[in-house]
Biopython code that builds the backbone (N, CA, C, O; Angstrom):
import numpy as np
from Bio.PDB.StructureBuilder import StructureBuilder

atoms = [
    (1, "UNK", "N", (0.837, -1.180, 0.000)),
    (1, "UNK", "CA", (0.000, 0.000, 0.000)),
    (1, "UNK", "C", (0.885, 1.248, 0.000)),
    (1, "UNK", "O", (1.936, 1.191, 0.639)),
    (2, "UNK", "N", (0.569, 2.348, -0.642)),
    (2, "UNK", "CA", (1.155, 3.805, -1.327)),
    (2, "UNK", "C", (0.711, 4.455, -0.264)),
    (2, "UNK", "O", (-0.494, 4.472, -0.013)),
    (3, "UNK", "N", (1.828, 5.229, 0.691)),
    (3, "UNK", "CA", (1.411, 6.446, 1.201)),
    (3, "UNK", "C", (0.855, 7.339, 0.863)),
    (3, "UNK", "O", (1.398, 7.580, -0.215)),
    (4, "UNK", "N", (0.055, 8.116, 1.019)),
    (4, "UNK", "CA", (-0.597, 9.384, 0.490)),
    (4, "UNK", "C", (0.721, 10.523, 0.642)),
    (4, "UNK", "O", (1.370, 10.706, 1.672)),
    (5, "UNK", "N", (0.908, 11.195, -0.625)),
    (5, "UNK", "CA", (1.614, 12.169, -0.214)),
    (5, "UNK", "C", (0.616, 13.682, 0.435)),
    (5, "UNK", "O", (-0.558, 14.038, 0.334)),
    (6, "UNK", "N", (1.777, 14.200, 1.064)),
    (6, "UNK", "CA", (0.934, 15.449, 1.331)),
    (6, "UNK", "C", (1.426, 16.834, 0.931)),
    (6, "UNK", "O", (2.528, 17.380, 0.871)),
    (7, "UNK", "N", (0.381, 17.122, 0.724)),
    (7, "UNK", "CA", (-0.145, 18.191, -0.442)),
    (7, "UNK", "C", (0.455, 19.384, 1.063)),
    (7, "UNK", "O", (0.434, 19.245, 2.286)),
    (8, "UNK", "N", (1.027, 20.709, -0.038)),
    (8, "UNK", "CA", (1.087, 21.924, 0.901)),
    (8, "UNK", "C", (0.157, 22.799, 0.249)),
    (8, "UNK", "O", (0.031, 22.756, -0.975)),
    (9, "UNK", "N", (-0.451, 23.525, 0.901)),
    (9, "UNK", "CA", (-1.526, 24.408, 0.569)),
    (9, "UNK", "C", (-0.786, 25.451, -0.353)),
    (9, "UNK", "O", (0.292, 26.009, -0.151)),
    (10, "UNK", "N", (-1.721, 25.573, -1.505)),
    (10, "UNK", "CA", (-1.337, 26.574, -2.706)),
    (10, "UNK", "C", (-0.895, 25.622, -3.677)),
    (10, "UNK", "O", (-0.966, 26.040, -4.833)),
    (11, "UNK", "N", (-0.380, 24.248, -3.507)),
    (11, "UNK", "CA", (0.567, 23.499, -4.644)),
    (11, "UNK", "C", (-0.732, 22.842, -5.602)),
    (11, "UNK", "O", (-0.448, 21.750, -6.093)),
    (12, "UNK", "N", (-1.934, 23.301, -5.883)),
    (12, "UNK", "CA", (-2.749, 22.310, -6.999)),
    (12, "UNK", "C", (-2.908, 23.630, -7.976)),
    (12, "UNK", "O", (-3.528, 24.690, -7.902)),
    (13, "UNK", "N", (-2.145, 23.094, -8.798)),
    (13, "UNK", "CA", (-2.470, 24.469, -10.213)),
    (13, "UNK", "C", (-3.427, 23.475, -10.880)),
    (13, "UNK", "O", (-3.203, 22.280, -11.071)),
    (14, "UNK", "N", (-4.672, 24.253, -11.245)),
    (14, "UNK", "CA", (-5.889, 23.401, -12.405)),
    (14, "UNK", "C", (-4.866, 23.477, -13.925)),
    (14, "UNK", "O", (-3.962, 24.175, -14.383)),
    (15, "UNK", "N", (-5.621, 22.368, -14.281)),
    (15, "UNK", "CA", (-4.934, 22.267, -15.853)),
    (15, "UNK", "C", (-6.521, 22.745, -16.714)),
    (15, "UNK", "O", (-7.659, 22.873, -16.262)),
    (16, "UNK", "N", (-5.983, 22.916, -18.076)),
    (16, "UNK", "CA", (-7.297, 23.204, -18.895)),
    (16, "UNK", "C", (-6.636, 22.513, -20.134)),
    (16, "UNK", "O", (-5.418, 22.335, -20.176)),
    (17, "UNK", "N", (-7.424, 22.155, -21.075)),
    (17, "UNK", "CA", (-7.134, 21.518, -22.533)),
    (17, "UNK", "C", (-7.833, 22.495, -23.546)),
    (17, "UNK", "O", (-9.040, 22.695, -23.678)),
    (18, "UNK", "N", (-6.432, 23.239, -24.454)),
    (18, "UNK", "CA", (-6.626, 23.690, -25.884)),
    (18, "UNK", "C", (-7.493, 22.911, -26.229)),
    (18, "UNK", "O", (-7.350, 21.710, -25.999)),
    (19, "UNK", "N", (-8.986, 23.558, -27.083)),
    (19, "UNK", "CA", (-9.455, 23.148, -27.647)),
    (19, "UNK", "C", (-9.154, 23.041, -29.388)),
    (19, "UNK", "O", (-9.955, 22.578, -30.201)),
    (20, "UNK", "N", (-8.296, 23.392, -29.585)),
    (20, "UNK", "CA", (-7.385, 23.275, -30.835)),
    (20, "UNK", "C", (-6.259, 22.632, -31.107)),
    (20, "UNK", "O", (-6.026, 22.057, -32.170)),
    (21, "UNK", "N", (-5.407, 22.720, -30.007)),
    (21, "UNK", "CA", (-4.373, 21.662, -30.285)),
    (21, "UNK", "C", (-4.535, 20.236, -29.565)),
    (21, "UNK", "O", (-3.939, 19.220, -29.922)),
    (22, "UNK", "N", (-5.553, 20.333, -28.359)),
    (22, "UNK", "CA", (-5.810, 19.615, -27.243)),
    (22, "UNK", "C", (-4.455, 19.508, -26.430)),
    (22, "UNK", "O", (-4.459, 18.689, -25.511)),
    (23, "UNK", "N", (-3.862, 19.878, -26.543)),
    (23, "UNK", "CA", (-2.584, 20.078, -25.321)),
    (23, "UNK", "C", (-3.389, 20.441, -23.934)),
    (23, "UNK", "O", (-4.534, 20.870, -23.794)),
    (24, "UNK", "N", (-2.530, 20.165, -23.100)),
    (24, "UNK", "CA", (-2.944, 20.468, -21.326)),
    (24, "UNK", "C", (-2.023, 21.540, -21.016)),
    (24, "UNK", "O", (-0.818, 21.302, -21.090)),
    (25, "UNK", "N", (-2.383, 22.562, -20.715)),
    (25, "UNK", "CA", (-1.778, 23.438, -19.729)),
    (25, "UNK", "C", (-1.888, 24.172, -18.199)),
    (25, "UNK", "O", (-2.805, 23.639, -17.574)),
    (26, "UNK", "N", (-1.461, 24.853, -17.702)),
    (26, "UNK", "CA", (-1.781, 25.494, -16.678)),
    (26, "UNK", "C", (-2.970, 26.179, -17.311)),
    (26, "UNK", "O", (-3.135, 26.474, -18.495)),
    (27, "UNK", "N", (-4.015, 26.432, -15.944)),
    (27, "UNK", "CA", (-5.302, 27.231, -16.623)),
    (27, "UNK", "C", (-4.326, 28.701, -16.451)),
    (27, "UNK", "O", (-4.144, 28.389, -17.627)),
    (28, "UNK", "N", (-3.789, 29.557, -16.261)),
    (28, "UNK", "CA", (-3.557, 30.926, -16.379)),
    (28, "UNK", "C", (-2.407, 31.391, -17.605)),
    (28, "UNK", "O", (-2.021, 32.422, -18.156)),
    (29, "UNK", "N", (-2.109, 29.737, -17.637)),
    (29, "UNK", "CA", (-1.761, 30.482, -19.287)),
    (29, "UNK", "C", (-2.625, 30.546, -20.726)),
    (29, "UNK", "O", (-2.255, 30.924, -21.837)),
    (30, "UNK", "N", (-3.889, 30.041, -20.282)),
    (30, "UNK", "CA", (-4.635, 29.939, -21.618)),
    (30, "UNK", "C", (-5.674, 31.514, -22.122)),
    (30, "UNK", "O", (-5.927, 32.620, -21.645)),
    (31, "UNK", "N", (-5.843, 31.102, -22.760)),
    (31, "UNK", "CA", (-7.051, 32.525, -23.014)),
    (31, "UNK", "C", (-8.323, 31.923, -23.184)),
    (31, "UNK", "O", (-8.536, 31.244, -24.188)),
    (32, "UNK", "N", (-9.413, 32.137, -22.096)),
    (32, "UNK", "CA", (-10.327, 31.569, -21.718)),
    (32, "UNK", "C", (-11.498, 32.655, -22.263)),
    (32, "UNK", "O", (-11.672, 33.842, -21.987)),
    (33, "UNK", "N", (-12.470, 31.426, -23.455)),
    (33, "UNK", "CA", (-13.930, 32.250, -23.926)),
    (33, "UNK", "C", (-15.083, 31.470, -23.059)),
    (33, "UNK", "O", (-15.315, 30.320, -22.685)),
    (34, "UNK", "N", (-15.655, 32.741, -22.962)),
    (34, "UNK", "CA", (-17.258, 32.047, -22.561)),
    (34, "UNK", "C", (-18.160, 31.834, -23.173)),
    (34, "UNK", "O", (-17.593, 32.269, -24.175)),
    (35, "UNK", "N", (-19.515, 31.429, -23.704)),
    (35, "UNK", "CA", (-20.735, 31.414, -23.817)),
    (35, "UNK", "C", (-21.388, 32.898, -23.463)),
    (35, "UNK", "O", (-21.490, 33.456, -22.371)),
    (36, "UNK", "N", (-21.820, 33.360, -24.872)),
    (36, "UNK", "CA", (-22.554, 34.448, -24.544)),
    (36, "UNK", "C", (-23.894, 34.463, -23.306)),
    (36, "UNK", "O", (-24.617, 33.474, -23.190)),
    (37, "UNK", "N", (-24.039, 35.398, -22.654)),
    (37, "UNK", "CA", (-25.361, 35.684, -21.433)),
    (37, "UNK", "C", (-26.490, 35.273, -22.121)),
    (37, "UNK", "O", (-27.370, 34.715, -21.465)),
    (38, "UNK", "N", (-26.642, 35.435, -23.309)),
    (38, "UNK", "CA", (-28.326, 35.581, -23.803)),
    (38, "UNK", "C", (-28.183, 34.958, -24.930)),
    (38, "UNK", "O", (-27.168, 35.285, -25.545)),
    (39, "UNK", "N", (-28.987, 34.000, -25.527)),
    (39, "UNK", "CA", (-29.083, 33.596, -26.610)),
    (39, "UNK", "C", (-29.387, 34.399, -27.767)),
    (39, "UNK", "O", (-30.312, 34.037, -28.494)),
    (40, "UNK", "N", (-28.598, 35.655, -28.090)),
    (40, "UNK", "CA", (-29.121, 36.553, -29.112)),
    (40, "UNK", "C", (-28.410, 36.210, -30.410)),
    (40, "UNK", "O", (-27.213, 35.980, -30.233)),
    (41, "UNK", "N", (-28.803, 36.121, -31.599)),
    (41, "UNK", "CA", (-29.245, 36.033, -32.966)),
    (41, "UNK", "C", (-27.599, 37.022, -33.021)),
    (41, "UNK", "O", (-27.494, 38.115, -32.465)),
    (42, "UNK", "N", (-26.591, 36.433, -33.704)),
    (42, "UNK", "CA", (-25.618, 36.771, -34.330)),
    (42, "UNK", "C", (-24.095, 37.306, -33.008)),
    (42, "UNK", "O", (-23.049, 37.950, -33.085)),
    (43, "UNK", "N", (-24.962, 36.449, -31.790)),
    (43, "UNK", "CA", (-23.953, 36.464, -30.798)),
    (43, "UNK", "C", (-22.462, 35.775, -30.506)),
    (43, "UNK", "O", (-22.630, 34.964, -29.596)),
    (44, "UNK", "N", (-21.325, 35.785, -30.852)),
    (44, "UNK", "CA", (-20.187, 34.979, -30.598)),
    (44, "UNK", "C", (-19.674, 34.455, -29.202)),
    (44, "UNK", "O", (-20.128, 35.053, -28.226)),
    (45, "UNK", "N", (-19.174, 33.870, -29.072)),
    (45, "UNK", "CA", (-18.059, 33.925, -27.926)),
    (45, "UNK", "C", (-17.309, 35.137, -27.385)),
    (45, "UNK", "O", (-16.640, 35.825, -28.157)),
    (46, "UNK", "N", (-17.407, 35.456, -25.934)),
    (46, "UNK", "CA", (-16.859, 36.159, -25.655)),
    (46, "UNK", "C", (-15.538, 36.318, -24.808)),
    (46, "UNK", "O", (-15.482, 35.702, -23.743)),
    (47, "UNK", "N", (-14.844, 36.825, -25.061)),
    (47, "UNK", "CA", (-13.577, 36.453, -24.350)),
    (47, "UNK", "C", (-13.780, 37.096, -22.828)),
    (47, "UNK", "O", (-14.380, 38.137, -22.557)),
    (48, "UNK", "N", (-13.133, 36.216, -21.940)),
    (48, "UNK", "CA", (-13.246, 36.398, -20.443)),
    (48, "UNK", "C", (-11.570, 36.866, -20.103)),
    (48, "UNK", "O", (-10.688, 36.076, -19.765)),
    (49, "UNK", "N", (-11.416, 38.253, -20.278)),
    (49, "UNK", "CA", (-10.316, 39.357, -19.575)),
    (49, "UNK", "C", (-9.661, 38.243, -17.747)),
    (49, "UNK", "O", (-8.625, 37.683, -17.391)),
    (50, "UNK", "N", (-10.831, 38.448, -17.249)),
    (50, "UNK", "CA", (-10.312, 38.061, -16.021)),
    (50, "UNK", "C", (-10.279, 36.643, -15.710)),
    (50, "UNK", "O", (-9.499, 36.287, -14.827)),
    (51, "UNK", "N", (-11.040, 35.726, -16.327)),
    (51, "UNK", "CA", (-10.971, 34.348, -16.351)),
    (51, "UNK", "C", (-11.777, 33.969, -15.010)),
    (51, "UNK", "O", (-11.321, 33.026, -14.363)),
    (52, "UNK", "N", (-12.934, 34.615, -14.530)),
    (52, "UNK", "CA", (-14.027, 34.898, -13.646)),
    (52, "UNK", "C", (-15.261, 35.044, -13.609)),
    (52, "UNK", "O", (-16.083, 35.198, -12.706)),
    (53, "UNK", "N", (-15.320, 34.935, -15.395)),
    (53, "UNK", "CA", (-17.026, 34.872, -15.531)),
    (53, "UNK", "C", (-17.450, 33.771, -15.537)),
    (53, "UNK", "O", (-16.715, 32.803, -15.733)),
    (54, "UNK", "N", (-18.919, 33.658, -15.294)),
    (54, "UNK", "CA", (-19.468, 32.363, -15.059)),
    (54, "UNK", "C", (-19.848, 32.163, -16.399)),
    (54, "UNK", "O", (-19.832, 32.974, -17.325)),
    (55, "UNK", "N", (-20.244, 30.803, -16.387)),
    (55, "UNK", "CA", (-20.403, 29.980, -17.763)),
    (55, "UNK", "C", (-19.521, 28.704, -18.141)),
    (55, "UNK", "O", (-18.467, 28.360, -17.606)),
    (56, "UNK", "N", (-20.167, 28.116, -19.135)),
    (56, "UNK", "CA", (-19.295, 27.454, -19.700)),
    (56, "UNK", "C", (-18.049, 28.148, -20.278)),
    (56, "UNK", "O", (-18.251, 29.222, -20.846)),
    (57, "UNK", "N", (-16.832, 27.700, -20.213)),
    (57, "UNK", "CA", (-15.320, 28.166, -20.398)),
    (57, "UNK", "C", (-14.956, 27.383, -21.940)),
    (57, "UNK", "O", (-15.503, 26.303, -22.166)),
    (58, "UNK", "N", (-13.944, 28.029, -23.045)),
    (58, "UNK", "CA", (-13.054, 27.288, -23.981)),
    (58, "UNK", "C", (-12.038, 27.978, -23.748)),
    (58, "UNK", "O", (-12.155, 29.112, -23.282)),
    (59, "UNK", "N", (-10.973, 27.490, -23.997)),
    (59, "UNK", "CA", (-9.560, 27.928, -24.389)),
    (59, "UNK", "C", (-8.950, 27.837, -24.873)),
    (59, "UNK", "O", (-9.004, 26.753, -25.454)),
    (60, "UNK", "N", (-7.746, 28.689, -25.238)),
    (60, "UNK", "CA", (-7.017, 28.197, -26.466)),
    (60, "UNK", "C", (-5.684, 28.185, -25.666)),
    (60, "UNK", "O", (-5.673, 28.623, -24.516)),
    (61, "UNK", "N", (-4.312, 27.585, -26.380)),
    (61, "UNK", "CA", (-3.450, 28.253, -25.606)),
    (61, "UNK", "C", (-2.856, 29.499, -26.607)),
    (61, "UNK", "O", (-3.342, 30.086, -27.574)),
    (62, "UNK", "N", (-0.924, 29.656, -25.532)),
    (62, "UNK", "CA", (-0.658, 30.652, -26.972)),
    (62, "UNK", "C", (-0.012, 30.937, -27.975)),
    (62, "UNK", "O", (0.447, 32.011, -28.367)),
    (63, "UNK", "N", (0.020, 29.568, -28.530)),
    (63, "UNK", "CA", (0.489, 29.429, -29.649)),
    (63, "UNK", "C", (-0.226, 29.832, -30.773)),
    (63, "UNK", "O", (-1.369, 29.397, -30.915)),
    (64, "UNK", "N", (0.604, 31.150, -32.206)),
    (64, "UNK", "CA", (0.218, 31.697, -32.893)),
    (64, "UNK", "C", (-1.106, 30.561, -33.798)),
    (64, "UNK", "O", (-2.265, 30.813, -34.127)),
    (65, "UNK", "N", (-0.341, 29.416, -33.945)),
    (65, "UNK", "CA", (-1.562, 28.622, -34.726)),
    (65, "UNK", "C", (-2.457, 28.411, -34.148)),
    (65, "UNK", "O", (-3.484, 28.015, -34.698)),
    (66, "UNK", "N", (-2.355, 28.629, -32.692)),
    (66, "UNK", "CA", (-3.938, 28.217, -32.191)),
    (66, "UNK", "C", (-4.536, 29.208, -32.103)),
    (66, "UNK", "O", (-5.662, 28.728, -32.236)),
    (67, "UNK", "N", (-4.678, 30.121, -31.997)),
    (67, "UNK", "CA", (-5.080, 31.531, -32.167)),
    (67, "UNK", "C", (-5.233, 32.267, -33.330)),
    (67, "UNK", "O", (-5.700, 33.405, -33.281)),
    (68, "UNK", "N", (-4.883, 31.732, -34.406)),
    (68, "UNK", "CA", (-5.524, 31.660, -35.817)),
    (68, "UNK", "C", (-6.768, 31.032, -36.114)),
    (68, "UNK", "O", (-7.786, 31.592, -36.522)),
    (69, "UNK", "N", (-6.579, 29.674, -35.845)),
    (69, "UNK", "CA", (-7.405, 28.421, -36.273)),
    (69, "UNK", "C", (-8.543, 28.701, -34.846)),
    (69, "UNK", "O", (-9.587, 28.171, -35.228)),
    (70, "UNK", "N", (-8.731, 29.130, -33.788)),
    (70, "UNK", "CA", (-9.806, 28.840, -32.646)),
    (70, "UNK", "C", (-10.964, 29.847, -33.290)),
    (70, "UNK", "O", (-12.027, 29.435, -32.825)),
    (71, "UNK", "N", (-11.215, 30.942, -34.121)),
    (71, "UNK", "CA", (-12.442, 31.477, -34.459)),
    (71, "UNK", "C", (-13.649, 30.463, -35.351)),
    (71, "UNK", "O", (-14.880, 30.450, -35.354)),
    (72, "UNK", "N", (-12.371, 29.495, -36.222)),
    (72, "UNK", "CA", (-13.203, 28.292, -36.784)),
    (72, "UNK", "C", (-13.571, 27.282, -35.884)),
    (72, "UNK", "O", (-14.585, 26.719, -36.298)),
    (73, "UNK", "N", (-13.124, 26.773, -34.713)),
    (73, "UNK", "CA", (-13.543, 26.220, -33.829)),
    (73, "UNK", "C", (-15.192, 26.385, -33.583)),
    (73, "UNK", "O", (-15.919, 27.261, -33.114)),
    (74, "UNK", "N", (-15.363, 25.121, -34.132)),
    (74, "UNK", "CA", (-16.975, 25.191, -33.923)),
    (74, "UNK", "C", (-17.608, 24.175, -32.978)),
    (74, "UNK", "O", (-18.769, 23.930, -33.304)),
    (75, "UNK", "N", (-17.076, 23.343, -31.630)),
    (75, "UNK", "CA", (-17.185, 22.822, -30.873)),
    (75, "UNK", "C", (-18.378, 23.316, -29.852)),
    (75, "UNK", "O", (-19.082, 22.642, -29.101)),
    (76, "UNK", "N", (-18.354, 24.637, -30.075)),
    (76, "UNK", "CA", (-19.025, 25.784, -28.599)),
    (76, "UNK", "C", (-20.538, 25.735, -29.178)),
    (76, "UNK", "O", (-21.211, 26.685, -28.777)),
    (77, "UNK", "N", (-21.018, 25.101, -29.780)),
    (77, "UNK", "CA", (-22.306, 25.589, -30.833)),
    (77, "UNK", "C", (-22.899, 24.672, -29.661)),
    (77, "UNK", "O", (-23.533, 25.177, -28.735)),
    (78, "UNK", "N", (-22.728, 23.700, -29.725)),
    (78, "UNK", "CA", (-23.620, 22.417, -29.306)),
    (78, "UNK", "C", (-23.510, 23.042, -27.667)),
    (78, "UNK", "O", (-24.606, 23.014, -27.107)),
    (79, "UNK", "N", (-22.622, 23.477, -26.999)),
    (79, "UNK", "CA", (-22.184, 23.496, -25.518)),
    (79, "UNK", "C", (-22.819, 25.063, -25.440)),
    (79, "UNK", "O", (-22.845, 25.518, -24.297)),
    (80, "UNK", "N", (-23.228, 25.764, -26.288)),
    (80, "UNK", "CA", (-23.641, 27.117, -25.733)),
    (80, "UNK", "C", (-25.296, 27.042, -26.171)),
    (80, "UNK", "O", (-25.948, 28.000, -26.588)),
    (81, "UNK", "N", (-25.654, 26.051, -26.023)),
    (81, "UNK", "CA", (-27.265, 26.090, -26.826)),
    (81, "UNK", "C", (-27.164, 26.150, -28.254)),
    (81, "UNK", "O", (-28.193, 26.755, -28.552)),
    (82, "UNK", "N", (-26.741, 25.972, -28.998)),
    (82, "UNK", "CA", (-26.667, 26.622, -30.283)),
    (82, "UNK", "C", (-26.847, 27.476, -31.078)),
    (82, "UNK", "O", (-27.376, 27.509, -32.189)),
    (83, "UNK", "N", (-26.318, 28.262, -30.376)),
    (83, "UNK", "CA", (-25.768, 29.947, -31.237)),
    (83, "UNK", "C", (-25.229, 29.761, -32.487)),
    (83, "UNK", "O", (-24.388, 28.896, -32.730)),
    (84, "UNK", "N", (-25.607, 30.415, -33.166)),
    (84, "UNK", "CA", (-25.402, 30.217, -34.594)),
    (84, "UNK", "C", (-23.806, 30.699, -35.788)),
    (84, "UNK", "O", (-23.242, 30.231, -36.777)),
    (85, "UNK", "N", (-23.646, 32.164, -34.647)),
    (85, "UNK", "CA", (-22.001, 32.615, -35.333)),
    (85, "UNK", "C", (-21.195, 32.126, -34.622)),
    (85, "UNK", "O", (-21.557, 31.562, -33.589)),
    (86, "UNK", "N", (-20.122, 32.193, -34.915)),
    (86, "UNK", "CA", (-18.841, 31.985, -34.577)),
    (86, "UNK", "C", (-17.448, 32.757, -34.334)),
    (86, "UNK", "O", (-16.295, 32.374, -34.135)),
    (87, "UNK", "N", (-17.942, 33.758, -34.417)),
    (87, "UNK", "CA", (-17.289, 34.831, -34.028)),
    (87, "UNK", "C", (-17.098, 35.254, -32.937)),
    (87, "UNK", "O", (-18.007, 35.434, -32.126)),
    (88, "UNK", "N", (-15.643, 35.537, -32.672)),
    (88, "UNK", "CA", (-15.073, 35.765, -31.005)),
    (88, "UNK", "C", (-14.654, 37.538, -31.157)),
    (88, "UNK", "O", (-14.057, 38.303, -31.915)),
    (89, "UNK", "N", (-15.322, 37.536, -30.048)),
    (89, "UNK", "CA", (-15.213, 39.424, -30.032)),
    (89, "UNK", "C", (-14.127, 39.549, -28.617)),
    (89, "UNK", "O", (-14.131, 38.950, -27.542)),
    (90, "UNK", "N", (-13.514, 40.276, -29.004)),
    (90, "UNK", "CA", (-12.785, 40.750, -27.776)),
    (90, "UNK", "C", (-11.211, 40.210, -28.076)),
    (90, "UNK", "O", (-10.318, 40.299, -27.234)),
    (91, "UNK", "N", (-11.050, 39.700, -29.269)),
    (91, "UNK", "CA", (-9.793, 39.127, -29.896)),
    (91, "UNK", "C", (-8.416, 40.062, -30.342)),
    (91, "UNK", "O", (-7.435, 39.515, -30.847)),
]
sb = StructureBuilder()
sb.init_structure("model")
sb.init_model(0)
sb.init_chain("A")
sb.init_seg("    ")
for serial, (resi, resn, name, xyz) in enumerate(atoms, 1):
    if name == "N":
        sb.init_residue(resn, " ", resi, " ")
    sb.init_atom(name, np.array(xyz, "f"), 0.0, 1.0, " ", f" {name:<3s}", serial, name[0])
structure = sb.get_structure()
């Protein structure tokens, strides 16, 4: 039987997965979009500045190709109700 190691308070960094490259990173290095508030007619993804809004979360990391290729990312349709554009404002 495996000892449990023990954890010091502050040591659990969350990971998040590029939804473009699917790589794992630290969550504070990614650039995290949300799900628009309201289901309005020609609404995109919005980018979350502080990484504190509520909602469903995507991310990219920051690599130039993933940050090209994530506006075509059309994964968020099905996970945001299905909003229809795809367009990320705040880019």
């Amino acid at each position: 039987m495996q000892a449990k190691t023990e954890r010091t308070s502050g040591s659990h960094v969350p990971l998040r997965t590029c939804v473009v490259c699917r790589g794992r990173f630290e969550k504070g290095l990614l650039t995290r979009y949300v799900c628009p508030a309201t289901a309005t007619t020609g609404a995109g993804l919005v980018r979350d500045t502080d990484n504190r809004t509520p909602g469903r979360g995507f991310y990219h990391c920051q690599s130039e190709a993933c940050g090209r290729k994530f506006p075509a990312f059309a994964g968020w349709r099905k996970k945001c109700k299905g909003e229809e554009n795809v367009q990320t404002q705040g880019a």
